[in-house]
C-alpha positions, 0 to 999 in steps of 0.5 A, spaced: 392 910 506 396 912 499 396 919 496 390 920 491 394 918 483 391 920 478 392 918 470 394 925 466 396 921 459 394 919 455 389 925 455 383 921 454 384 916 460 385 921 465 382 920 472 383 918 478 386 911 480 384 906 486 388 900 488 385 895 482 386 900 477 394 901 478 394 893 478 391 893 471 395 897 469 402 894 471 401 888 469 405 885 465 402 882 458 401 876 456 406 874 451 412 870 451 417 875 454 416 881 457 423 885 461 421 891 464 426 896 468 424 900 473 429 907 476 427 913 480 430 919 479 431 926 482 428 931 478 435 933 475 436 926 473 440 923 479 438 916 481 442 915 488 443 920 493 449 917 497 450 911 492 443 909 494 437 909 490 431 909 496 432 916 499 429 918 491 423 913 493 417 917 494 410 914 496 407 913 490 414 910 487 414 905 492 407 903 489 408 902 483 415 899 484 411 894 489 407 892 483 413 890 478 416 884 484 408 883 486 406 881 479 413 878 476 415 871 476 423 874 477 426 880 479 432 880 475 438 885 478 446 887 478 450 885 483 452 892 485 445 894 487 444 888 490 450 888 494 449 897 496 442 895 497 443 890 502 437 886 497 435 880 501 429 878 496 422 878 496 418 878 502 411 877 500 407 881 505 400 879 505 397 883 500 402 881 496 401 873 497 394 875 495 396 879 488 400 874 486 394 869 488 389 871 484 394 872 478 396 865 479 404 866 480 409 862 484 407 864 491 415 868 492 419 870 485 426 868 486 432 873 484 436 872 478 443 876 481 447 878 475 454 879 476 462 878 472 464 874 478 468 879 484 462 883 485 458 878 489 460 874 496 458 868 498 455 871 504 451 877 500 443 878 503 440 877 496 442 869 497 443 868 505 436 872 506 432 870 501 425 866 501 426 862 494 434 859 493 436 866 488 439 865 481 446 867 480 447 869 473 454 869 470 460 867 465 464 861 465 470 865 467 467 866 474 472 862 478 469 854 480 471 855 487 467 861 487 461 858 484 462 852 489 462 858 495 454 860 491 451 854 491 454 852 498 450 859 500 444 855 497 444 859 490 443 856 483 449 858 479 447 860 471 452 860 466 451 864 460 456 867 456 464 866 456 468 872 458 462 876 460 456 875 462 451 874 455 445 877 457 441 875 451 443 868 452 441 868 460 434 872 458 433 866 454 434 860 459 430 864 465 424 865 460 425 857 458 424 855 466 417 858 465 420 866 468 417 870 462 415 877 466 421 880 468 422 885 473 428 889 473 430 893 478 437 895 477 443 897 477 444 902 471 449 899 467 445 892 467 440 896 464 445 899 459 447 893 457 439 890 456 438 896 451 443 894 447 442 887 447 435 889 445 431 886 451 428 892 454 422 892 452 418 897 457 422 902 462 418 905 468 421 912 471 419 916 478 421 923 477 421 924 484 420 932 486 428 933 489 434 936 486 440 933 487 446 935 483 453 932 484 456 926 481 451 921 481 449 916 475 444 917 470 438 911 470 444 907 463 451 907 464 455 904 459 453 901 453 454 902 445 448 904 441 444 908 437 439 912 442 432 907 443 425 911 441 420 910 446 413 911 447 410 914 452 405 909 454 402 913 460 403 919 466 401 918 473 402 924 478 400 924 486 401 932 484 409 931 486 412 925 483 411 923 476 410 916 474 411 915 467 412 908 463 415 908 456 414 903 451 421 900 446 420 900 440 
């Protein structure tokens, strides 16, 4: 049994919400493309503890984040995290199987791993454990031996882009293969690259109640641009984490 969330914004809907609202109210809309990016963070902006973000992750985090895989047709990701997370796919349990069910979704979303090439070995869990063969996003510049090495491990290699990887060109091709709601789940420069490339359109934060301090990085790292004005959509708490889902403009 999950703590009690309420809703505390806007202020006209606050209330306390079960199971069907929370799934009403992550669900991705219906448009033609829709990028979301989910991050938890300390209270004093830290998104890992240890170079790893599951410390951070409190109960209704773990709620919420579930509702963003659970309700996607990819979960898109960099390298990095997958490789620090030891990510090995989506794994539907059972009430996963039945969301994705009544939403008419492909019974496992596959992983589109993004990645310059080095990042990603052949033997990394997001492609030897994966229930659905994971995509490899990447640019031609990525060595054919190493292409060769994913594909053998059972991946399908993207291209898209020349020296790097072109994010915008990458977006495009996943969503023309039917893959239009899109759950981004790190890491930090993926996401900074994303902003700029104008494809975020909605960014889902958890401050979860802890202080950090340290060295660790922020949700966006790198990236060149003029600050992106958000719209905050709503808040929900559980009295200790805050869950917020801001909107791009």
């Amino acid at each position: 049994m999950i703590s009690t969330i309420q809703q505390i914004w806007p202020p006209e809907s606050v209330r306390e919400l079960g199971q069907d609202d929370l799934e009403a109210l992550y669900r991705f809309p219906d448009v033609a493309k829709w990028l979301i990016v989910n991050f938890v963070s300390s209270t004093d902006g830290a998104i890992t503890v240890a170079g790893r973000s599951r410390p951070l992750s409190t109960e209704p985090d773990r709620v919420v984040f579930k509702l963003g895989s659970d309700l996607a047709d990819i979960v898109l990701l960099g390298a990095g995290t997958a490789v620090i997370e030891q990510f090995d796919g989506v794994h539907p349990d059972e009430e996963t199987a039945e969301r994705r069910r009544r939403h008419g979704l492909e019974p496992v979303p596959p992983i589109a791993v993004v990645t310059t090439g080095a990042g990603l070995p052949p033997d990394a869990p997001v492609i030897t454990r994966a229930a659905v063969p994971t995509i490899v996003v990447t640019s031609e510049r990525a060595p054919q031996d190493l292409r060769d090495e994913w594909t053998s491990a059972g991946a399908e290699v993207l291209i898209a882009g020349e020296e790097a990887v072109a994010l915008d060109l990458a977006v495009d091709a996943l969503t023309e293969r039917g893959f239009r709601r899109i759950d981004c789940e790190g890491g930090p420069r993926l996401f900074a690259s994303l902003a700029e490339a104008g494809l975020v359109d909605e960014f889902r934060l958890t401050v979860a109640p802890f202080l950090v301090a340290g060295t660790a990085d922020r949700a966006a790292v790198g990236g060149a641009f003029d600050p992106l004005k958000l719209d905050l959509d709503t808040v929900l708490t559980d009295g200790a984490s805050l869950l917020t889902r801001y909107l791009v403009r």
